[in-house]
VMD Tcl script that builds the backbone (N, CA, C; Angstrom):
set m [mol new atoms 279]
animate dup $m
set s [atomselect $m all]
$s set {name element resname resid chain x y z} {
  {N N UNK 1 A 0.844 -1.179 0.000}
  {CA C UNK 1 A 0.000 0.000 0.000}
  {C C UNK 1 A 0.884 1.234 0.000}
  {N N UNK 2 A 0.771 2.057 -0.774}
  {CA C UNK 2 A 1.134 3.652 -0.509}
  {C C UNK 2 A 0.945 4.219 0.719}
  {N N UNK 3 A 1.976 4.881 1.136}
  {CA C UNK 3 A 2.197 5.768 2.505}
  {C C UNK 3 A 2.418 7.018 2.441}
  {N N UNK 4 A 1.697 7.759 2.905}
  {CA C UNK 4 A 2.375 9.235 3.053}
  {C C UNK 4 A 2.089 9.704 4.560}
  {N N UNK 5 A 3.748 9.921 4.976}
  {CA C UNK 5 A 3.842 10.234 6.770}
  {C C UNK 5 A 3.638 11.600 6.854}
  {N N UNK 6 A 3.375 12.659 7.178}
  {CA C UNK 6 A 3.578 14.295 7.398}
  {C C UNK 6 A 3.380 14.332 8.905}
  {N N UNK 7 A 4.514 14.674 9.583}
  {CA C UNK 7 A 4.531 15.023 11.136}
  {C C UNK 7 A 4.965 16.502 11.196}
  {N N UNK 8 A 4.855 17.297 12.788}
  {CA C UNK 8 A 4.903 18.492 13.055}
  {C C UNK 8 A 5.311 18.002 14.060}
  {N N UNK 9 A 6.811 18.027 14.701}
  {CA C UNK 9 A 6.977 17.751 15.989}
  {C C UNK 9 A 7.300 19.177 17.062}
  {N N UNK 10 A 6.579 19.345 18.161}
  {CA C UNK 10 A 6.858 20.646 18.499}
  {C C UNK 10 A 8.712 20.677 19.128}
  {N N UNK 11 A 8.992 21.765 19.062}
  {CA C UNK 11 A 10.380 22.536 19.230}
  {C C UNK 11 A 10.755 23.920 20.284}
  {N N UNK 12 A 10.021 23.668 21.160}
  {CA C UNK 12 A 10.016 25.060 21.672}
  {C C UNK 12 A 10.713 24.698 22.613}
  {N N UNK 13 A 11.857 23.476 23.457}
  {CA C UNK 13 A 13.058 23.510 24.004}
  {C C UNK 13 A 14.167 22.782 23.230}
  {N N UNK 14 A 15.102 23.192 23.903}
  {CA C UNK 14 A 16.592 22.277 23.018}
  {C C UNK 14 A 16.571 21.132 22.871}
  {N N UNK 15 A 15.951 20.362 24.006}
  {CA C UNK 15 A 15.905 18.959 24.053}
  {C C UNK 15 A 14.993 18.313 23.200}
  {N N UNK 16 A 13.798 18.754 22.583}
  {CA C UNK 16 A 13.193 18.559 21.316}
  {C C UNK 16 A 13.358 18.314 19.881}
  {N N UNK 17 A 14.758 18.655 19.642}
  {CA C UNK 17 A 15.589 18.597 18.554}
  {C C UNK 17 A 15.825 17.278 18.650}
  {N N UNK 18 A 16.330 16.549 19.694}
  {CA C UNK 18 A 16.705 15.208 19.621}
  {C C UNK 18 A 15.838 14.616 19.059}
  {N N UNK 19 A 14.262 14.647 19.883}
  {CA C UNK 19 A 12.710 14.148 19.668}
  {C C UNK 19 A 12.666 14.318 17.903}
  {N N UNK 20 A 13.247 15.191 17.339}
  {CA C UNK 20 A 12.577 15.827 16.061}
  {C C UNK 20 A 13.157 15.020 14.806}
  {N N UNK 21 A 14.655 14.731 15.629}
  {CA C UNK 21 A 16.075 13.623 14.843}
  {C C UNK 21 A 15.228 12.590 14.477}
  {N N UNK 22 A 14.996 11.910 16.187}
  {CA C UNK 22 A 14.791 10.438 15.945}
  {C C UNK 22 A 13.579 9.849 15.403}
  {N N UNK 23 A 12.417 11.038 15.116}
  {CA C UNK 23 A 11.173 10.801 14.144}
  {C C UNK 23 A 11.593 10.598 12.629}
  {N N UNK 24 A 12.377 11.665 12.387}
  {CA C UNK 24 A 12.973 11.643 10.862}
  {C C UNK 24 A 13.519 10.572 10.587}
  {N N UNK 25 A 14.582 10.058 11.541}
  {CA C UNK 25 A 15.396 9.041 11.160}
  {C C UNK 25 A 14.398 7.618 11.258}
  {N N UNK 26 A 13.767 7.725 11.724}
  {CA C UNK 26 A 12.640 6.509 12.041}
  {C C UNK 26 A 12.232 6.311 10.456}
  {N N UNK 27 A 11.502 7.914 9.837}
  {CA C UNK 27 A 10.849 7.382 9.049}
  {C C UNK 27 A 11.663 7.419 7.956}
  {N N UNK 28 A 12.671 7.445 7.633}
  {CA C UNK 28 A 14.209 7.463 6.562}
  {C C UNK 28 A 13.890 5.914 6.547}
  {N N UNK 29 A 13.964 4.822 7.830}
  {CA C UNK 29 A 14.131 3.890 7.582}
  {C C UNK 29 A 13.238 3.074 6.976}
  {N N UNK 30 A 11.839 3.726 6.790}
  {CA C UNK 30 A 10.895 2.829 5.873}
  {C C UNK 30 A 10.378 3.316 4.488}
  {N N UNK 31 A 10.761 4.800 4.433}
  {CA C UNK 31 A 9.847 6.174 3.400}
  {C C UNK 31 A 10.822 6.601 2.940}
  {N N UNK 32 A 10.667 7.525 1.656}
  {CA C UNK 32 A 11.539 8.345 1.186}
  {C C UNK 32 A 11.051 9.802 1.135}
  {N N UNK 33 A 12.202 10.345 1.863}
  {CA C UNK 33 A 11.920 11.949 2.400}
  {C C UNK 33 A 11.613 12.139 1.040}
  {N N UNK 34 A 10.590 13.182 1.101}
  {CA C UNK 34 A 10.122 14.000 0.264}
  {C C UNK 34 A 10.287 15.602 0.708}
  {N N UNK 35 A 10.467 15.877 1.307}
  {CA C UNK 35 A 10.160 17.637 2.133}
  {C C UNK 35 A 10.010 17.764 3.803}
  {N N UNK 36 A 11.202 18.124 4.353}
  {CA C UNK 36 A 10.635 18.734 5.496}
  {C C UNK 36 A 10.422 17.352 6.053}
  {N N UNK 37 A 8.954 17.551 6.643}
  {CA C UNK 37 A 8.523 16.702 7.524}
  {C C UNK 37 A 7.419 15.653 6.398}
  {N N UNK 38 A 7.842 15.493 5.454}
  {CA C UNK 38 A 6.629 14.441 4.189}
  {C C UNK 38 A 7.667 13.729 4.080}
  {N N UNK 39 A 7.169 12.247 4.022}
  {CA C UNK 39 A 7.326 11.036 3.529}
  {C C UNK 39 A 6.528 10.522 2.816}
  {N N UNK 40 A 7.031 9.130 1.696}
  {CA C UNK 40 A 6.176 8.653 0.891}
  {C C UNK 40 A 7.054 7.167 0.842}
  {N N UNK 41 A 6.304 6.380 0.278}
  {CA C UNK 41 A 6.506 5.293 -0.030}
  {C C UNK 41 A 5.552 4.241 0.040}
  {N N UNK 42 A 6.300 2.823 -0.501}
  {CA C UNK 42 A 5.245 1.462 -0.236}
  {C C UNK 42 A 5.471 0.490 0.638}
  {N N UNK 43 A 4.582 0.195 1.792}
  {CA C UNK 43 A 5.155 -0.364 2.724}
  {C C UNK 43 A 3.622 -1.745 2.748}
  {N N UNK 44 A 4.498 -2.358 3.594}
  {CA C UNK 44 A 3.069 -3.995 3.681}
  {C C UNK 44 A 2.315 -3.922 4.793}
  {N N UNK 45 A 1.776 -3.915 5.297}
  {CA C UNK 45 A 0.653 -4.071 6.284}
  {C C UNK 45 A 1.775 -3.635 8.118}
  {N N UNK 46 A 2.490 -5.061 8.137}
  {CA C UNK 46 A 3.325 -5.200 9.086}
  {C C UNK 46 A 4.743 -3.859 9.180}
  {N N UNK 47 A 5.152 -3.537 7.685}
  {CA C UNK 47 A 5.999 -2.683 7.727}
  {C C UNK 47 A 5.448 -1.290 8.672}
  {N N UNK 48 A 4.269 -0.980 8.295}
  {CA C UNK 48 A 3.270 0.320 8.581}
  {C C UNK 48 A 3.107 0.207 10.076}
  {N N UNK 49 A 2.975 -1.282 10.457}
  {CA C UNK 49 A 2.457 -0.698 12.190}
  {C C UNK 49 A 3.678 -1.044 13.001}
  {N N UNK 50 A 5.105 -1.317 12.357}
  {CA C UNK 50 A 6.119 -1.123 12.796}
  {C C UNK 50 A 6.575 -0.047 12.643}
  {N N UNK 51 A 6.341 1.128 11.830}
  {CA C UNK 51 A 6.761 2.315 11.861}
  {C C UNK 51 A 5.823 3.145 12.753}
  {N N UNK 52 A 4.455 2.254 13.016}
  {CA C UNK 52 A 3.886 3.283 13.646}
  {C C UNK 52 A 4.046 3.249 15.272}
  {N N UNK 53 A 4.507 1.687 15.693}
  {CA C UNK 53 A 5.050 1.965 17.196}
  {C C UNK 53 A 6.302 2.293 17.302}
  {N N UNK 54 A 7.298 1.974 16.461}
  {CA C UNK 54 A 8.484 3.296 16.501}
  {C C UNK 54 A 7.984 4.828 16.884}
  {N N UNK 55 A 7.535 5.074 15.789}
  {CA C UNK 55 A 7.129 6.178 15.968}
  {C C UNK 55 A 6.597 6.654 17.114}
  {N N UNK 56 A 5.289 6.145 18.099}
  {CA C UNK 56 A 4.846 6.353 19.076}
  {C C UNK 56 A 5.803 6.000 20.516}
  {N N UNK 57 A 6.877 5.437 19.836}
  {CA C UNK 57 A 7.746 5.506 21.344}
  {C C UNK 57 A 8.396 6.456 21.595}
  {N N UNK 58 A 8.697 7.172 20.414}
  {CA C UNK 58 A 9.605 8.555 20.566}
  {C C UNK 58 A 8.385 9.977 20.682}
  {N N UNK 59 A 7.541 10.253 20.229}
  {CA C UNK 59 A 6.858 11.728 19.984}
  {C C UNK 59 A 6.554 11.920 21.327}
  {N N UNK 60 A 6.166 13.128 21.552}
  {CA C UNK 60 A 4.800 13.203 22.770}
  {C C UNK 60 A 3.832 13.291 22.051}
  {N N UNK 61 A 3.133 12.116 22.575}
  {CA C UNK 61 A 1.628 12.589 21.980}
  {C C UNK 61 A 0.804 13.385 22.346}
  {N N UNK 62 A 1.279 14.252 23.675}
  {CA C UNK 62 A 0.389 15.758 23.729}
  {C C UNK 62 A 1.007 17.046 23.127}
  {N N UNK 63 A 1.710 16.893 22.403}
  {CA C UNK 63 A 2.505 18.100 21.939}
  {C C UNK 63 A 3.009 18.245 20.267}
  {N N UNK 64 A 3.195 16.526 19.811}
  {CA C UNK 64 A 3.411 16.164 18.513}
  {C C UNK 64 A 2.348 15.963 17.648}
  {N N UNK 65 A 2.131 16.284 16.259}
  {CA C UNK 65 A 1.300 16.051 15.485}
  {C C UNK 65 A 1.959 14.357 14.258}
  {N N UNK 66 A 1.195 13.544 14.520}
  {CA C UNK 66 A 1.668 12.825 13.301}
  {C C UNK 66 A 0.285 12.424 12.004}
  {N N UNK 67 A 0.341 12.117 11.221}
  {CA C UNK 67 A -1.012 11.477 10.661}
  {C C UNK 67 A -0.250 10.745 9.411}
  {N N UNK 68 A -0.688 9.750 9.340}
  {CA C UNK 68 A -0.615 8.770 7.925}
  {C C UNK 68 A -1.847 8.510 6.592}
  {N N UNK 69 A -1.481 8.844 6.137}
  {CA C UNK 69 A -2.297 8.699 5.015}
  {C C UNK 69 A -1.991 7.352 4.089}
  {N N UNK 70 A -3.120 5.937 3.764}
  {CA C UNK 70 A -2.588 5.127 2.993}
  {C C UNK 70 A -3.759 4.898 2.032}
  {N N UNK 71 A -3.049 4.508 1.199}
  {CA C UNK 71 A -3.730 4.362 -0.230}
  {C C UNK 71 A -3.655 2.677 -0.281}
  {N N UNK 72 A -4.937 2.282 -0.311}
  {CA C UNK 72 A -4.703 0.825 -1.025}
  {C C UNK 72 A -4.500 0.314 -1.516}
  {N N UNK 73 A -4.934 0.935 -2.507}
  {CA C UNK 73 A -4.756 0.688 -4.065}
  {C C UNK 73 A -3.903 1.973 -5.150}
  {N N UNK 74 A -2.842 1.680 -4.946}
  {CA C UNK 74 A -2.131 2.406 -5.635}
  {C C UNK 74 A -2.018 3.012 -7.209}
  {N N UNK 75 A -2.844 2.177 -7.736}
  {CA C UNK 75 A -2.608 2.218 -8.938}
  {C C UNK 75 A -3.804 3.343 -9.854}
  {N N UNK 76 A -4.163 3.912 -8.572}
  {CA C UNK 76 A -5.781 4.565 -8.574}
  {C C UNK 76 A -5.075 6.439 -8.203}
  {N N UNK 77 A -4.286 6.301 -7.721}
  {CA C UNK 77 A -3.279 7.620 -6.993}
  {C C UNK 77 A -2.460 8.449 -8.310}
  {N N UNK 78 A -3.219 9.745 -8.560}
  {CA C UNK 78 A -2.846 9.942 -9.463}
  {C C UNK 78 A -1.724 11.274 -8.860}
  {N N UNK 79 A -0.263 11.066 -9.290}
  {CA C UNK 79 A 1.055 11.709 -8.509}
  {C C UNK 79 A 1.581 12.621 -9.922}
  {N N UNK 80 A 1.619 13.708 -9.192}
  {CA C UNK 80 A 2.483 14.894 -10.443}
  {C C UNK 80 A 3.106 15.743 -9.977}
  {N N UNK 81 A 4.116 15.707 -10.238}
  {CA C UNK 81 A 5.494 16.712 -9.947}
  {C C UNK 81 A 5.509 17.417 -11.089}
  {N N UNK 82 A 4.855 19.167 -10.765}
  {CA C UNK 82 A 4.660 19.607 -11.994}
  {C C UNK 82 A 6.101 20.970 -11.866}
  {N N UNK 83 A 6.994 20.509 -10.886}
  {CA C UNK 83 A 7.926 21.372 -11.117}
  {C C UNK 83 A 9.146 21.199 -11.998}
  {N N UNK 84 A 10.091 21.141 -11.941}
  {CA C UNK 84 A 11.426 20.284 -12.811}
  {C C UNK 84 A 12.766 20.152 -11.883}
  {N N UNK 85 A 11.727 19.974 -10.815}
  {CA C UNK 85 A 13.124 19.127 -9.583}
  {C C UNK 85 A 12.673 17.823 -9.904}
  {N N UNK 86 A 13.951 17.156 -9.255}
  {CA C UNK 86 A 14.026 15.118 -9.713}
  {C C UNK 86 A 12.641 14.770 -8.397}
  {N N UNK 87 A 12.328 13.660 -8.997}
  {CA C UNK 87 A 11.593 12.959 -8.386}
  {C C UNK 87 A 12.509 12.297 -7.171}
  {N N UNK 88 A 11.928 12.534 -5.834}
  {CA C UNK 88 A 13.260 11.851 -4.865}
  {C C UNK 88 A 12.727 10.351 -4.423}
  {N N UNK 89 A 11.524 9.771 -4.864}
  {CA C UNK 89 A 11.755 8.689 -4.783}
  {C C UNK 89 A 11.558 7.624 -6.342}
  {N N UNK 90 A 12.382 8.259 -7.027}
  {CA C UNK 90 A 12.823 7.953 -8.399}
  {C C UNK 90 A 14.150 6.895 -8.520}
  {N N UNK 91 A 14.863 6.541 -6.928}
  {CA C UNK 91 A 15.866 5.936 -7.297}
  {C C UNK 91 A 16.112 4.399 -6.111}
  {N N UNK 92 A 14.826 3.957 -6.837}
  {CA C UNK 92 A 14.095 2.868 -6.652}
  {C C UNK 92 A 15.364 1.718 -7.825}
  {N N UNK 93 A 15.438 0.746 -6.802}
  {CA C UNK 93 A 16.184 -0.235 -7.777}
  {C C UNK 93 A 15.650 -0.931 -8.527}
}
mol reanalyze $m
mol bondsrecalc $m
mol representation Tube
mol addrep $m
């Protein structure tokens, strides 16, 4: 299934930066950054709710925003990059 992660982790002490690392790097390990705080990619059922208790071990959930968006059926998702930067998850093997 198609994934798209978009989080807002709040930042208003120093020690939040760490919090802000280890979300990104979480989702590096299943998605391909797209912007900022957007991810995308295709993940399997099990991949998705392993990123999603990663994920929930690190945020606060009274202070962090996360939401996932999945597509089932992918082939229905119509995707356009109407600028003339590279596609960043174009380097798919």
């Amino acid at each position: 299934m198609r994934v798209i992660l978009v989080y807002d982790i709040a930042t208003e002490f120093p020690q939040d930066q760490s919090r802000l690392n280890k979300v990104k790097n979480i989702c590096r390990k299943y998605l391909h950054h797209l912007q900022k705080s957007v991810f995308e990619g295709d993940l399997t059922v099990s991949q998705l709710e392993r990123l999603k208790t990663e994920i929930l071990s690190v945020v606060d959930k009274e202070r962090d925003f996360v939401v996932v968006y999945t597509i089932e059926n992918p082939k229905g998702l119509n995707r356009q990059i109407i600028t003339n930067t590279p596609d960043p998850t174009d380097n798919l093997i």
